[in-house]
NUMARDREN-716903 format. One line per 10 residues: number of its first residue (from 1); for each residue x, y, z of C-alpha. Coordinates in steps of 0.5 Angstrom, whole numbers. Layout:
% residues N
NUM) X,Y,Z  ...
//
This chain:
% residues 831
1) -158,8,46  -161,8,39  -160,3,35  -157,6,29  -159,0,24  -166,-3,21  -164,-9,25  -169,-12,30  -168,-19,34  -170,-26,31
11) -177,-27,35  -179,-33,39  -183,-38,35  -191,-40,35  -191,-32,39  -189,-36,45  -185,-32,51  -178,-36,50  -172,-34,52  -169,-29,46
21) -163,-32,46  -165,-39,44  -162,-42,38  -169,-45,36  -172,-40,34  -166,-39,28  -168,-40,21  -162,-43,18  -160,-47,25  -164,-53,22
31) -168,-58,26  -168,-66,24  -174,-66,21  -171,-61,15  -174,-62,9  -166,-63,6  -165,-68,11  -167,-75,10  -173,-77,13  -170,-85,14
41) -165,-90,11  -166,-98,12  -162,-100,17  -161,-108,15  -160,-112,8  -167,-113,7  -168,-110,-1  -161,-112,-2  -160,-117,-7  -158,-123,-4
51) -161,-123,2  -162,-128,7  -166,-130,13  -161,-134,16  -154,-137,13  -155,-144,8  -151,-149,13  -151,-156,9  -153,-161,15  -149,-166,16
61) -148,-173,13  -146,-178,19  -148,-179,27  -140,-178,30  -144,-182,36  -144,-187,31  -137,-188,28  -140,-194,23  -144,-189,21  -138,-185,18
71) -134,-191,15  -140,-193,11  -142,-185,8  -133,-186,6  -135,-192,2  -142,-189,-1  -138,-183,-3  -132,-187,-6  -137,-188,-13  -138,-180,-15
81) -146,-183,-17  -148,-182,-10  -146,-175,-7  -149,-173,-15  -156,-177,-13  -155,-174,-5  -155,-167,-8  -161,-167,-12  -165,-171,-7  -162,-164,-2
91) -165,-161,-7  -171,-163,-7  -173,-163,1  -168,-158,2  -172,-158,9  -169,-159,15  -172,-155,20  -175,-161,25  -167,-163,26  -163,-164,31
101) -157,-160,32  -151,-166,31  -156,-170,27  -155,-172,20  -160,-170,15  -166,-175,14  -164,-177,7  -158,-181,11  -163,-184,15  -161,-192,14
111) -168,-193,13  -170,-189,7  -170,-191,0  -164,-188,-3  -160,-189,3  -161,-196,3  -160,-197,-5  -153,-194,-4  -151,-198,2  -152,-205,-3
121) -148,-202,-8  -143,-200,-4  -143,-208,-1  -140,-210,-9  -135,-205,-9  -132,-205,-1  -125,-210,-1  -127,-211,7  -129,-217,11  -130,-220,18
131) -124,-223,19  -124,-230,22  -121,-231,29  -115,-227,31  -114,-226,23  -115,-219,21  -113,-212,22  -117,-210,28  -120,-203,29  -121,-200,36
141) -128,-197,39  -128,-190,37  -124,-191,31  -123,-192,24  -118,-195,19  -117,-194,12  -115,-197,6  -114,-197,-1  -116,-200,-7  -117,-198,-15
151) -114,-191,-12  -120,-190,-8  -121,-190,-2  -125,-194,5  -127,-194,12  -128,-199,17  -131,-198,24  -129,-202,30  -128,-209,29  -123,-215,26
161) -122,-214,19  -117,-217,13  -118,-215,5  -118,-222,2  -124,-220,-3  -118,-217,-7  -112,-217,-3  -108,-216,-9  -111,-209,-11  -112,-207,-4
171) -108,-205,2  -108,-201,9  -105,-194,10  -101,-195,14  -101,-188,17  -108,-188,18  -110,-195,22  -114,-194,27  -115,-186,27  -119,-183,32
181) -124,-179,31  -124,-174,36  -119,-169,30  -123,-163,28  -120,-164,20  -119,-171,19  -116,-172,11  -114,-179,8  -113,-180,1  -118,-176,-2
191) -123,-177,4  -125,-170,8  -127,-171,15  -130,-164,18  -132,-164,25  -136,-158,26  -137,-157,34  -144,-152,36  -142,-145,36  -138,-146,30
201) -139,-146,22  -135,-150,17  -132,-147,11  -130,-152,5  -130,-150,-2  -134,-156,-8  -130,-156,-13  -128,-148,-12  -136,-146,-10  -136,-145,-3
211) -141,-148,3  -143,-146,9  -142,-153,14  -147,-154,19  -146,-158,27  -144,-164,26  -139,-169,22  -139,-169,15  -135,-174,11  -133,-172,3
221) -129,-177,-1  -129,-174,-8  -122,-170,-9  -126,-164,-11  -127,-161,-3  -122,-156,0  -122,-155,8  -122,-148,9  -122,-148,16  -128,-146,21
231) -130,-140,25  -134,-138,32  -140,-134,32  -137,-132,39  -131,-129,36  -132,-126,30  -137,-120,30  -137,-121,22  -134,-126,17  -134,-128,10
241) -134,-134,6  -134,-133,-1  -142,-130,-3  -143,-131,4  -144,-126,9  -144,-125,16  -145,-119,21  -147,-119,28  -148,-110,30  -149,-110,38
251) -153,-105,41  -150,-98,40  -146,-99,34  -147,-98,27  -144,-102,21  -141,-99,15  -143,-104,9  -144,-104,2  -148,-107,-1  -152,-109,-9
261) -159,-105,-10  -163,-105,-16  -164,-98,-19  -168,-97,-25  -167,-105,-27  -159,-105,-25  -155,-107,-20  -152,-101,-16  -148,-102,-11  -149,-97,-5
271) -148,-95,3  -151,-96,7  -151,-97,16  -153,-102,19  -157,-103,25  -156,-108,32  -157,-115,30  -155,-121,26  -155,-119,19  -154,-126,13
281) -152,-124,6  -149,-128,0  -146,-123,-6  -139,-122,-8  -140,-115,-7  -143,-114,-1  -136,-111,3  -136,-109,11  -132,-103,12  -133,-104,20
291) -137,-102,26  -138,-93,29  -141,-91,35  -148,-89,35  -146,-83,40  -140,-81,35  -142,-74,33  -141,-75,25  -141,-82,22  -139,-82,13
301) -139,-87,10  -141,-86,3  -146,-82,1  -149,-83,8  -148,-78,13  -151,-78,21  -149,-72,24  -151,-72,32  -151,-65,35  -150,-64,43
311) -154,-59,46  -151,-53,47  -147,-54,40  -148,-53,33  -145,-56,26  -142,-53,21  -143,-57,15  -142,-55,7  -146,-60,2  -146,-58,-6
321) -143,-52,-4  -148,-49,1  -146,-48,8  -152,-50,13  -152,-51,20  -155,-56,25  -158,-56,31  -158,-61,37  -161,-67,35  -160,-72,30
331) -159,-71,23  -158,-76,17  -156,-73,10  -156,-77,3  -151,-74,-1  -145,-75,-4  -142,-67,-3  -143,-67,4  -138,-66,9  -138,-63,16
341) -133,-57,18  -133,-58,26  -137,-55,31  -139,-49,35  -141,-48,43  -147,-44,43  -145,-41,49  -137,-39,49  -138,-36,40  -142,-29,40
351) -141,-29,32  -141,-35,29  -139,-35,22  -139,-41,16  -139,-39,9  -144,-34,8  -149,-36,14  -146,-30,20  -150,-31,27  -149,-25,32
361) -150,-26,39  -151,-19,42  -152,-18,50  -153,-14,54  -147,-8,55  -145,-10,48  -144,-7,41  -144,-12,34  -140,-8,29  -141,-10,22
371) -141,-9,14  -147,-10,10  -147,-9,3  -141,-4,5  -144,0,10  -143,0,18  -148,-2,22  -148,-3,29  -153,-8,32  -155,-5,40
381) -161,-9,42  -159,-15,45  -162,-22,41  -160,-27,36  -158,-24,29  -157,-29,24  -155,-26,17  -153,-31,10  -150,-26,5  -143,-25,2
391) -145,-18,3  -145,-18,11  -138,-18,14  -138,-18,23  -132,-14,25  -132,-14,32  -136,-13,39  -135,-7,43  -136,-5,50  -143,-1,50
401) -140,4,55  -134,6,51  -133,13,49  -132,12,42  -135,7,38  -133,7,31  -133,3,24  -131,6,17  -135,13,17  -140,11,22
411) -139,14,30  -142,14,37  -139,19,41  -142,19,49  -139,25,52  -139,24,59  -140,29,64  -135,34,65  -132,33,59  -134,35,52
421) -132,32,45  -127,35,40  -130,34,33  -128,37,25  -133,36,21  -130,38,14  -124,41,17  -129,47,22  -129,45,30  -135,43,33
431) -135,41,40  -140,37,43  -143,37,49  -145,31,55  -150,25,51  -149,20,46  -149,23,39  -148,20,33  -144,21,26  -145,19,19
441) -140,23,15  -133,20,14  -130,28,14  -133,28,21  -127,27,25  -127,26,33  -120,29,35  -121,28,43  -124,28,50  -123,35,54
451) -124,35,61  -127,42,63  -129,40,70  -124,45,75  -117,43,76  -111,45,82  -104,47,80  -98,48,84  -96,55,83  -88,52,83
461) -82,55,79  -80,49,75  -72,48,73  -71,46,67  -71,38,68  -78,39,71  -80,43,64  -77,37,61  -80,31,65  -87,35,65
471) -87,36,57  -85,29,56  -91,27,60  -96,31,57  -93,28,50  -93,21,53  -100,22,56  -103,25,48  -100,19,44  -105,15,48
481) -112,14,45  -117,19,49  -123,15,47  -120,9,49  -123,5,55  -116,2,57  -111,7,56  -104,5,55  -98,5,60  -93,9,58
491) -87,5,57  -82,3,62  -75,7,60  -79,13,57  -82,13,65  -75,11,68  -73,17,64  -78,22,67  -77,19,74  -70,22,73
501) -72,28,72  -75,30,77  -72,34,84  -74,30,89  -75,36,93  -79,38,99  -78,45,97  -79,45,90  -87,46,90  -85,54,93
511) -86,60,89  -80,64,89  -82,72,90  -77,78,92  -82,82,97  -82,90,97  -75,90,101  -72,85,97  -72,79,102  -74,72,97
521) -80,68,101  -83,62,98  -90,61,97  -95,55,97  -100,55,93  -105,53,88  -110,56,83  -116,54,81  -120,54,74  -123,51,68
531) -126,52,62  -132,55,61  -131,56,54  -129,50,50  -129,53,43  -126,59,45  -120,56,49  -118,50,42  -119,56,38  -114,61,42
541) -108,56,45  -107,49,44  -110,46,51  -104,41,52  -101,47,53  -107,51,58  -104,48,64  -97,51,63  -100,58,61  -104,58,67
551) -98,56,72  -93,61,69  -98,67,68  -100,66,76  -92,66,78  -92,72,74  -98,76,77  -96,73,85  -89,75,84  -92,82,82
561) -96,82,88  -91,80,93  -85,85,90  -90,90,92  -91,88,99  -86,89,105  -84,83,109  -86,86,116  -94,86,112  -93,78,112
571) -89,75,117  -91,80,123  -98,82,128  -98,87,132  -104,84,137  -104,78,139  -110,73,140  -111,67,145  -111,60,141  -110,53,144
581) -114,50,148  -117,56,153  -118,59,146  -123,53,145  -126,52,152  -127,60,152  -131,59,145  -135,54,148  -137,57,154  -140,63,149
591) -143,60,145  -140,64,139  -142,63,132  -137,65,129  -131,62,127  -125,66,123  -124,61,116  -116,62,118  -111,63,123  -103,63,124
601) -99,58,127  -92,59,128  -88,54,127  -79,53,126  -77,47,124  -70,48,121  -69,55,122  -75,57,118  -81,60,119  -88,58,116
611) -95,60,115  -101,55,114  -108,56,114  -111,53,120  -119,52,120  -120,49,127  -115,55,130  -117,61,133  -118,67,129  -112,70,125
621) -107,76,126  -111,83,123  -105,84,119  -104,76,116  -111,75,115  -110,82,111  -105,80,107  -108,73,105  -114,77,103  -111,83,99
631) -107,78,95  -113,74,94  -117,80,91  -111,83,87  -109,76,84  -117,75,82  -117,82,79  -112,81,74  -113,73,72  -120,73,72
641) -123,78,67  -117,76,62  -117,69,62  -124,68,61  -125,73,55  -119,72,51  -119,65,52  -125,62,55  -121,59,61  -124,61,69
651) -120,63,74  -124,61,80  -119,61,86  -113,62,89  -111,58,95  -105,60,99  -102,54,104  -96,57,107  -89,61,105  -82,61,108
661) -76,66,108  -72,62,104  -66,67,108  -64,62,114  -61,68,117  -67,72,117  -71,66,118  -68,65,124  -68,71,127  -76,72,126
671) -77,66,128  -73,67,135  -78,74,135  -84,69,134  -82,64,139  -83,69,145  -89,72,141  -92,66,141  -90,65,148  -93,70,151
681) -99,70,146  -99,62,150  -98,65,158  -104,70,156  -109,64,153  -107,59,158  -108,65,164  -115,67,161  -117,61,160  -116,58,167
691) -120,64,169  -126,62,164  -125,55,167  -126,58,175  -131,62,173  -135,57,169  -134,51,175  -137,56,180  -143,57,175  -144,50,174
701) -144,49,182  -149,54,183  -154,51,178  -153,44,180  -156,47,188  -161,51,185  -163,46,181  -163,39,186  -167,45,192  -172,46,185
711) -172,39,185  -174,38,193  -179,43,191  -182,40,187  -182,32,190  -185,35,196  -191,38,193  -192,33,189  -193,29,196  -197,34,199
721) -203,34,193  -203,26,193  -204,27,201  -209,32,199  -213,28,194  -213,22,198  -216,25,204  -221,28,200  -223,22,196  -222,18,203
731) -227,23,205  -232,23,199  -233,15,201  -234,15,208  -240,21,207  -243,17,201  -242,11,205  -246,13,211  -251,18,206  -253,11,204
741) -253,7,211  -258,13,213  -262,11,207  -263,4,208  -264,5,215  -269,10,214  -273,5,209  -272,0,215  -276,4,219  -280,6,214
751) -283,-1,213  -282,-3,221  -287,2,222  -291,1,217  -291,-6,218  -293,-4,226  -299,0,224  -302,-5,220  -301,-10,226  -303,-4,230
761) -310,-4,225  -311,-10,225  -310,-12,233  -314,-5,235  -320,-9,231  -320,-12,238  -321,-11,245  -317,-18,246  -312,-14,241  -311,-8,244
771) -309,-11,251  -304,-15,248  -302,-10,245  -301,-5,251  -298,-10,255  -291,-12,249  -290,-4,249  -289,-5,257  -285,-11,257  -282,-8,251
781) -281,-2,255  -279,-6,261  -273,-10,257  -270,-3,254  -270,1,261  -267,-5,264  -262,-7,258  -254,-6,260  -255,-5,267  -251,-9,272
791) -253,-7,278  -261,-9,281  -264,-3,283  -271,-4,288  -275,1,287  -282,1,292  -288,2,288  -291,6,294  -285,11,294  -285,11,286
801) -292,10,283  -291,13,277  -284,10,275  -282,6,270  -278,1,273  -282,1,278  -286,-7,279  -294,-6,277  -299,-6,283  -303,-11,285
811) -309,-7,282  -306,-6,277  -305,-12,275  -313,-14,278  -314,-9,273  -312,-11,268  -315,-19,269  -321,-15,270  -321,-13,264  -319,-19,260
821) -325,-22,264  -330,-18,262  -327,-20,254  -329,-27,256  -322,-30,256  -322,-31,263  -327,-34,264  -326,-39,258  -318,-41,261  -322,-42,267
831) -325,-48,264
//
């Protein structure tokens, strides 16, 4: 789809490939480090005036191990000199840093100057002595008493006493004879024991300024001391007392303070968080508003604002007057006109909209409309779109693949195919074709979708009623927006309404006709059209009403036709075919290509003869199939021409189902005649199929032997080549085994002999030699002509002198020694 307006998505940032639908890459979402934010704010106390390092705890004045120790610090203080000369000397030390806590501070070390001093002036004012024996009042260990004298007030430890150097002005209290020293608050007269455990502060005022009491026992007697009580560091998290200031902030928690600063040389009192830790103050303007979560998405207080951004969200925030959003992180703003509207899930909100800031997230399959600067835009590339102008204004999202898309004058119209769009541009039709197509014109107007796929209608007479229920639903059906992709439902008493109407009637959908003998059949069929020429058919009629034309122009040109057909011309056949399953087996057998597109079945249910097509059924009666072809021809003749030029509408087909005698009289008496029809047209089938199956079983017979003898055949031949072949290549390896036998055998006698002509050359070179040799071939001789008999043969060398079995004579033999003798052998063997 083109995108219709200038718009292109935010870019991902540093030209890297992010993802386009990161919020990251957005200028108005900012980031922490946004120059309008704050880089950093002091989290403690440090440039505020009056802040301290730790609390100014006063140590104390006595040893409460030493209860001695805490009766003479009653008697020094009961003259007023002496806490004004411990106050200038604290004053001037002011240095307590090596001491122990509990102890007292070393300005009351009984050893030192001022201590000392003290204590010999105290010896001339006390009334107090050792009393003698068992006189006396007598003090306890771990206890003190006092008494009075002159309004004052004093303490004596453990022992036995008696106030005799002025029993007159001296007396005991009697409330407070041998008073432990295990109370926390101890008060007599004018004297103030404050015992202040580890852990805790002691909070007095002097003469209405308040101190801070460090661990230990600590002994006033002026009158001008009020006990405010004491506090544990372990429960409370902050208190006060008076200036004094203290706030403990565990780890991950803020708290919201005010306190002094000097700006410009004046005091300003100001907000401000403070971080984990123990913060110390002395200031009477210093306030404690309480403590927030770190983890809290917007902390206020005062001026100061902390917004955290989860991932995933944003924060919609105003500050003086102008909307700004935040991304994920954390975010410290300075203002005293900053306040937080809420905040966005990224992932659930494809339009966020705060003050003038829009951002569009736009997906896939989805269509952003939109004003800007009081045109409509529509935004269809996926992407990120943020816009901050009082000119732009989101209206919705649509679904890409509606039909139509539109905002004020602008329009994206998708014709699908099939279908064409019905448009007025200034009042003149124009109809556009498949595709996308886009309108910019507020007179252009699109009116509706036309179908001009091919539709199917019931040739049918309706009664009033149907007419009725049939108008009200086309009613029902053009109040729906065509151009909607969720068309409405009708409502449920308008549908209950038509259900009524209509006639539940098995027979309802038959075209009543009178034929050319006056006899009413009715007819089953459908016509087939569409729209070829949109223009021509909106211009011409109205198309809500095509469908009602068309079925009441085809009744009217149908009825015709069959008023001039006689009722025998359809109902009847003067031939009669085979059909069934001989038809079949027959058609089978042949191998026959051609299949007639109907055939008539009879059929009687009720009394009534009908007529339906049938494709899988043998070839129809000449004179149905006639009917069904010259009703067809004239029906075509009549409707086609004229719808397509007067209206643009084509007339393609006309089927025809079936049609009955809606006579039962009549019916029923042609159905008797068809049922002996059908009967004998069945006998006839079934005897010539039996015959085709008969002859069919024998051929088959045939050509099973024919083909097991071609098959022996062929077995035994192939038998009898392999026999063949092996006795030939058998044959071919025998002559070559003996061809190469007789060629080494030859080799062999060829080498023995002319191994023995060499021997024979080389023995022939002597006469010894020669003889030798003469007599290995008689004896040789002699071995082979005697060899494999069994039986001895004597043979008389005077019978047979010349035979070869034959001994040798003794001449012979003479001879033969003779000759050897004239070699010289002889004669040396005998030696």
């Amino acid at each position: 789809m083109k995108l219709l307006s200038s718009l292109t998505p935010v870019p991902p940032q540093d030209g890297g490939n992010k993802d386009s639908m990161s919020f990251e890459s957005l200028e108005l979402v900012e980031n922490p480090d946004s120059p309008l934010n704050s880089k950093s704010l002091p989290l403690t106390l440090e440039d505020c005036v009056g802040y301290m390092k730790k609390l100014p705890l006063r140590a104390p004045n006595a040893d409460s191990k030493k209860p001695s120790t805490i009766a003479d610090m009653i008697n020094i203080l009961s003259e007023t000199s002496a806490a004004v000369n411990f106050e200038r000397q604290r004053m001037k030390s002011n240095n307590n840093d090596n001491r122990r806590e509990g102890e007292p501070d070393k300005m009351f070390d009984y050893s030192g100057e001022l201590m000392e001093a003290q204590l010999s002036l105290t010896k001339d004012r006390i009334s107090h002595s050792k009393a003698p024996g068992v006189l006396g009042h007598v003090v306890k260990p771990g206890f003190i008493s006092f008494y009075s004298m002159n309004g004052k007030t004093y303490a004596v430890a453990e022992g036995r006493w008696w106030l005799m150097k002025n029993p007159i002005k001296a007396h005991w209290f009697k409330d407070a004879k041998n008073q432990t020293l295990d109370d926390d608050f101890i008060t007599v007269g004018q004297v103030r024991i404050v015992r202040v455990l580890p852990g805790e502060v002691g909070l007095i005022r002097e003469q209405g300024t308040e101190v801070l009491l460090d661990v230990g026992t600590h002994v006033f007697n002026s009158g001008i001391v009020s006990v405010q009580g004491k506090v544990k560091y372990d429960e409370l998290k902050n208190f006060n007392h008076g200036r004094y200031h203290y706030l403990r902030v565990d780890r991950g928690y803020f708290a919201r303070v005010w306190a002094v600063v000097m700006i410009d040389g004046m005091e300003t009192v100001v907000p401000r968080l403070l971080g984990q830790g123990t913060h110390y103050i002395a200031n009477h303007m210093f306030k404690f508003d309480g403590f927030s979560k770190v983890s809290d998405p917007v902390i206020a207080h005062g001026s100061i604002h902390k917004v955290n951004v989860v991932k995933g969200k944003i924060a919609k925030c105003v500050q003086d007057t102008t909307s700004r959003l935040l991304g994920e992180g954390e975010h410290t703003i300075e203002s005293t006109d900053f306040h937080v509207v809420g905040f966005e899930d990224i992932m659930k909100s494809h339009c966020i909209q705060h003050g003038t800031i829009t951002i569009l997230r736009v997906t896939k399959g989805k269509v952003a409309l939109a004003w800007k600067d009081n045109d409509p835009i529509f935004i269809t590339e996926p992407g990120l779109y943020e816009f901050d102008s009082a000119d732009f204004s989101f209206d919705s999202f649509r679904d890409a693949e509606e039909r139509l898309i539109q905002l004020g004058a602008k329009k994206i119209v998708q014709v699908q195919t099939g279908r064409v769009g019905v448009t007025y541009d200034n009042g003149v039709l124009k109809v556009l074709r498949n595709g996308t197509h886009e309108i910019d014109s507020a007179t252009h107007i699109v009116h509706r979708f036309l179908s001009i796929q091919e539709k199917s209608i019931r040739l049918a007479t309706l009664s009033g009623n149907e007419k009725l229920a049939r108008s009200m639903k086309r009613s029902q059906a053009g109040k729906q927006s065509d151009a909607s992709a969720k068309p409405n439902k009708p409502k449920q008493g308008v549908s209950d309404l038509i259900n009524d109407l209509i006639v539940d009637d098995k027979d309802a959908d038959l075209t009543i006709c009178e034929t050319k003998d006056l006899v009413k059949v009715g007819i089953r069929a459908d016509v087939f059209y569409s729209i070829s020429d949109p223009e021509k058919c909106i211009l011409k009629i109205d198309t809500d009403e095509l469908e009602d034309l068309v079925r009441e122009t085809a009744i009217a040109t149908l009825t015709n036709i069959i008023r001039s057909t006689a009722l025998n011309q359809i109902a009847q056949s003067n031939s009669v075919s085979a059909g069934g399953l001989a038809g079949r087996v027959a058609e089978d057998l042949k191998e026959s290509k051609e299949v007639a597109a109907a055939s008539v079945s009879v059929k009687q249910p009720a009394g009534k003869i009908e007529v339906e097509v049938d494709g899988n059924a043998p070839p129809a009666s000449a004179p149905m199939a006639e009917f069904f072809d010259k009703t067809h021809d004239e029906f075509m003749s009549k409707l086609h021409d004229d719808f397509q030029l007067r209206y643009g509408v084509n007339i393609s087909n006309i089927r025809i189902e079936a049609f009955k005698i809606m006579d039962d009289d009549l019916a029923e008496q042609i159905s008797k005649h068809a049922l002996t029809t059908a009967q004998i047209e069945n006998e006839m089938a079934n005897l010539e199929g039996m015959s085709l199956i008969s002859t069919q079983k024998e051929r088959t017979s045939a050509e099973v032997k024919n083909i097991s003898a071609l098959a022996d055949a062929v077995a035994k031949k192939t038998t009898a080549d392999a026999e063949n072949q092996r006795m030939i290549d058998q044959a071919m390896a025998e002559g070559e085994a003996l061809r190469i036998k007789a060629k080494a055998e030859a080799e062999s006698i060829k080498l023995k002999a002319e191994a023995e002509a060499e021997r024979a050359e080389m023995i022939s070179r002597t006469d010894l030699g020669k003889q030798e040799a003469l007599l290995s071939i008689y004896s040789d001789m002699v071995v082979k002509s005697n060899s494999g008999v069994e039986k001895i043969i004597y043979l008389d060398p005077s019978v047979n002198k010349d035979s070869p079995f034959a001994l040798s004579s003794m001449q012979n033999l003479n001879n033969d020694l003779h000759a050897l003798t004239k070699l010289g052998i002889a004669a040396n063997g005998t030696n």
